[in-house]
N, C-alpha and C positions, 0 to 999 in steps of 0.2 A: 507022276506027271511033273515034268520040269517048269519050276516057275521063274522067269527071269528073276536079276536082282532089283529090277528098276520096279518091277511087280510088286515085289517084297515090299520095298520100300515106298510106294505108294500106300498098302496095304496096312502096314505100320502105322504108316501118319495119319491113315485113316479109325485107327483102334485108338491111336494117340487123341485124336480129337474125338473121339464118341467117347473113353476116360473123362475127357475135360471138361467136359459138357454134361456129364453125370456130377463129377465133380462139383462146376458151378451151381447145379441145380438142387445138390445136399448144400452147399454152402448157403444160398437163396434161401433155401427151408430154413434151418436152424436159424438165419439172424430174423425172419418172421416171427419164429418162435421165440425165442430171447426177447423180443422186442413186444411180443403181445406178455409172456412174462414180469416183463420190467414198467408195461402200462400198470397191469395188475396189481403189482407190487406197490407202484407210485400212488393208484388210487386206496391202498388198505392206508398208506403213509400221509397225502395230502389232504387235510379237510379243502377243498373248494372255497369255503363261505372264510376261511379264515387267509388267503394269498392277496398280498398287497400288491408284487409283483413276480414274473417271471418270465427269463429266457431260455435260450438253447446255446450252446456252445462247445466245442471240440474238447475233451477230457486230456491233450496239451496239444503245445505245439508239434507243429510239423516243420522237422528241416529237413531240409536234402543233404545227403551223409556219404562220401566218399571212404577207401581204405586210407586214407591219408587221417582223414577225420576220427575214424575209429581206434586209427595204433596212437594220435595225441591224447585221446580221451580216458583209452586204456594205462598210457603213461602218467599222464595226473593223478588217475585213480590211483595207480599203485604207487605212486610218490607220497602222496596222502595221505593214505595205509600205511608207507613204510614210516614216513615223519611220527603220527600220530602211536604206533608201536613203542617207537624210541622215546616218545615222550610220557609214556603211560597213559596214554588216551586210547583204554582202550573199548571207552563206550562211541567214542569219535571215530576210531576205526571200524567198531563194527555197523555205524552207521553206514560208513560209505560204502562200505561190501556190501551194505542189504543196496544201498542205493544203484550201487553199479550193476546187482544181477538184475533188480526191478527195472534199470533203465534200459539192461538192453533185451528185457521181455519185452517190455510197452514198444519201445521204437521199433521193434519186429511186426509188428502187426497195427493197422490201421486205424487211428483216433476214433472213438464212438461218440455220439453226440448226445451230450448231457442235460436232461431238464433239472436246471437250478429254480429256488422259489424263495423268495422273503414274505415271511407268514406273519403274524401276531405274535407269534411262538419266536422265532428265528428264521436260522436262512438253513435251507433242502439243498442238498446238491446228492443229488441221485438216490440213493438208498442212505446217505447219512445225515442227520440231524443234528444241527449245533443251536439250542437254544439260547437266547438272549442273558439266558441267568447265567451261562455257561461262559460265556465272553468276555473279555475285558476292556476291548477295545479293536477299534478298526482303524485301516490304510488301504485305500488306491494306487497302486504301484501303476505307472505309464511308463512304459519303455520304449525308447529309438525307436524300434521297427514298426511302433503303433500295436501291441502286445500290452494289453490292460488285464490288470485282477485285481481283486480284493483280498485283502491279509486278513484273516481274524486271528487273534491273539488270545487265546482259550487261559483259561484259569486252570491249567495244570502246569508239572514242571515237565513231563517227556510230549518233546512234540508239539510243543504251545501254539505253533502258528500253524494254519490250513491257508491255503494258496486258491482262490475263487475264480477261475477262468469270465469275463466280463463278453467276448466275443466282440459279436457288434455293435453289444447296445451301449448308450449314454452314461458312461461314468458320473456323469452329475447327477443324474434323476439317480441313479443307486445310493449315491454320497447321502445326497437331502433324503432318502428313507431311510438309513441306517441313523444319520443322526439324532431320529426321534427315538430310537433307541439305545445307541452303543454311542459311547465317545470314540474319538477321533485322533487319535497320537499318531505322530507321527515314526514313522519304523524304517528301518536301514536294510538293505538286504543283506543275509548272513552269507557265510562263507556254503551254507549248504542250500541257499537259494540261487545263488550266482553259479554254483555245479549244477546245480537242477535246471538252473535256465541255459547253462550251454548245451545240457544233454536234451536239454526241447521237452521235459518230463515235468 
């Protein structure tokens, strides 16, 4: 039986969209699940009776990224890399290569939204735990576009700083409760915070 091409092609786009709609509907389920998962998970991790405060917030930013944007980002990275080669840096190089594949995993796929907590203990951001004994000190970074975090400064040598996404809430009430615990120094942003802040990671 002969089916037109205009047939066809309606036909198509109608398989096309009953796909996409299967699609969105596995996608729907699985972040249900992840997300009753990650309740779970939080309550084996949070005592309740021990949270002094907590928000929600995007796990980074979100820019809007053209191919212009991408081939500059790609050229710094590998200007970076190739300096940092030449120079014997070669734990600096291989940071930026982990940094560069991680950034353009994350920026592929859509910020999830993170429950942060400051405890007795220390401060929660999602499934990790940085205790008070752990820290050495803290900084509120504000930047231009109204982009707030908190730095903590860990008592190790790889890695020392963790970057606290703030959202919307009040950097002052955060400031005045970290103070009864951690002091307050003041911190400069590194050459691999000002990369991480361009790549919005």
């Amino acid at each position: 039986m002969y089916i037109s091409k205009e047939k066809k092609n309606i036909r198509n786009q109608e398989e096309e969209k009953v796909a996409d709609a299967k699609k969105e509907k596995r996608e729907e389920l699985e972040e249900v699940i992840e997300s009753s998962e990650r309740k779970k998970e939080e309550r084996e991790i949070v005592n309740p009776n021990s949270v002094i405060f907590r928000w929600k917030a995007p796990e980074h930013e979100v820019i809007e990224k053209d191919q212009r944007w991408y081939l500059i980002s790609g050229l710094v990275l590998a200007g970076i890399v190739t300096y940092a080669i030449f120079t014997d840096g070669l734990i600096m190089a291989i940071t930026f290569i982990l940094i560069g594949m991680v950034g353009y995993i994350v920026l592929n796929r859509t910020p999830r939204i993170i429950n942060f907590y400051i405890t007795d203990d220390g401060l929660i951001a999602d499934k990790e735990i940085y205790e008070f004994e752990e820290i050495d000190s803290f900084w509120i970074f504000h930047e231009d576009d109204g982009m707030q975090s908190v730095s903590l400064h860990l008592k190790k040598k790889i890695a020392p700083f963790v970057h606290i996404p703030l959202g919307d809430e009040d950097p002052v009430k955060i400031r005045e409760i970290l103070m009864e615990y951690l002091r307050e120094i003041k911190q400069k942003p590194s050459l691999v915070d000002k990369f991480e802040r361009f790549l919005g990671i």
